[in-house]
C-alpha positions in Angstrom: -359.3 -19.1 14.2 -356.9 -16.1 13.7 -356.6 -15.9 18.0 -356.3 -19.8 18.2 -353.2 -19.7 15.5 -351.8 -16.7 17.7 -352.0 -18.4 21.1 -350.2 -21.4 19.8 -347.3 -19.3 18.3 -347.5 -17.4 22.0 -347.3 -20.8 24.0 -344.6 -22.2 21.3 -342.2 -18.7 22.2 -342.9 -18.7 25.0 -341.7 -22.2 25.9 -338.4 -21.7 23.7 -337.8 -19.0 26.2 -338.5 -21.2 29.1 -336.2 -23.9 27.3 -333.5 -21.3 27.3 -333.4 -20.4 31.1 -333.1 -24.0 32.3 -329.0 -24.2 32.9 -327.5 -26.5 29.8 -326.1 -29.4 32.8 -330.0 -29.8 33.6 -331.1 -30.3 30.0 -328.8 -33.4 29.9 -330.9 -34.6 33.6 -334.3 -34.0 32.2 -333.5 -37.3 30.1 -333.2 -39.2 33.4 -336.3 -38.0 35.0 -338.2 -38.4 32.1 -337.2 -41.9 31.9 -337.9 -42.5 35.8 -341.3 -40.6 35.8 -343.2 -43.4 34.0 -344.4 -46.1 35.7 -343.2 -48.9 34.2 -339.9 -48.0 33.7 -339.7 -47.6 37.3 -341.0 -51.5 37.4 -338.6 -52.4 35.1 -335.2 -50.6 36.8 -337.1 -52.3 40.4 -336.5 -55.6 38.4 -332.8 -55.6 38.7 -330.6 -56.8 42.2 -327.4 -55.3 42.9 -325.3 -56.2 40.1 -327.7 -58.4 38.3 -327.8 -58.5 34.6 -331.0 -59.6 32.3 -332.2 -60.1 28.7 -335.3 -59.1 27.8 -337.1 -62.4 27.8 -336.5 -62.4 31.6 -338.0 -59.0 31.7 -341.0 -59.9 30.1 -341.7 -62.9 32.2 -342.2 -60.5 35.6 -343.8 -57.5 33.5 -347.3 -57.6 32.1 -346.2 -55.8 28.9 -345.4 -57.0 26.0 -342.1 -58.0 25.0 -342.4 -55.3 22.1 -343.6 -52.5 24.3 -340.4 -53.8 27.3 -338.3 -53.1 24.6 -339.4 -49.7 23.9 -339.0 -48.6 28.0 -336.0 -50.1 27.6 -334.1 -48.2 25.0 -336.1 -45.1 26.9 -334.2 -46.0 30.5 -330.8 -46.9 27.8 -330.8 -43.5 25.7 -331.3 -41.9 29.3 -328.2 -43.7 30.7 -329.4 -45.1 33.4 -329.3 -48.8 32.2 -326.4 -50.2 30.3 -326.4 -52.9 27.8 -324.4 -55.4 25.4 -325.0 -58.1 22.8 -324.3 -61.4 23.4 -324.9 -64.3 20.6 -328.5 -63.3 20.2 -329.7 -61.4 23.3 -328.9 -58.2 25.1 -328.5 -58.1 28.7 -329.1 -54.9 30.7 -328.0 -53.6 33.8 -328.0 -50.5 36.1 -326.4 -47.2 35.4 -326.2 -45.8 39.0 -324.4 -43.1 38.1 -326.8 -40.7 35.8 -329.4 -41.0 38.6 -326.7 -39.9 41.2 -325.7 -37.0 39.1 -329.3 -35.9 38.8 -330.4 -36.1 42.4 -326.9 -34.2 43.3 -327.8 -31.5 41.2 -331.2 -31.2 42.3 -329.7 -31.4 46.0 -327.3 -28.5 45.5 -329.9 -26.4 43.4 -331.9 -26.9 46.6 -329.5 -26.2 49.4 -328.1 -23.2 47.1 -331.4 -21.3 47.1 
């Protein structure tokens, strides 16, 4: 039990480390391509035209998730910045945030030309 408890303090330094060497400007990316790694979040941001704006009922209607589980990815792809949103009367309407996942594949794209 003693070597299991140890391991797991190990892993858990050893990951702060890790956490420490990633530059700060990535840290604030890692929210974008968490967002974008999940499946249905990628559904849902493929859901929107150019310029289009929609509630979440209309979300629901071409998802097969619930509207309680849309509204979770939701605030995800929102608190990552890559959809924007605002209350009218009673429903919110989302929309693209272009600029977050530009910012993210830039950096990526310069790390990668840099090395």
């Amino acid at each position: 039990m003693l070597d299991n408890q140890n391991n797991i303090t190990n892993y858990i330094d050893m990951n702060k480390d890790y956490t420490k060497a990633i530059p700060p400007a990535w840290r604030n990316f890692a929210k974008v391509f968490i967002a974008l790694g999940d499946e249905h979040r990628q559904r849902i941001m493929l859901t929107f035209e150019a310029g289009e704006q929609l509630n979440v009922g209309q979300i629901v209607e071409v998802s097969t998730l619930s509207r309680s589980a849309v509204s979770h990815h939701l605030k995800i792809l929102r608190e990552a910045g890559v959809l924007d949103s605002e209350k009218r009367g009673k429903e919110v309407y989302f929309w693209l945030n272009k600029k977050p996942i530009k910012e993210s594949l830039q950096a990526v794209l310069d790390y990668v030309k840099s090395q």
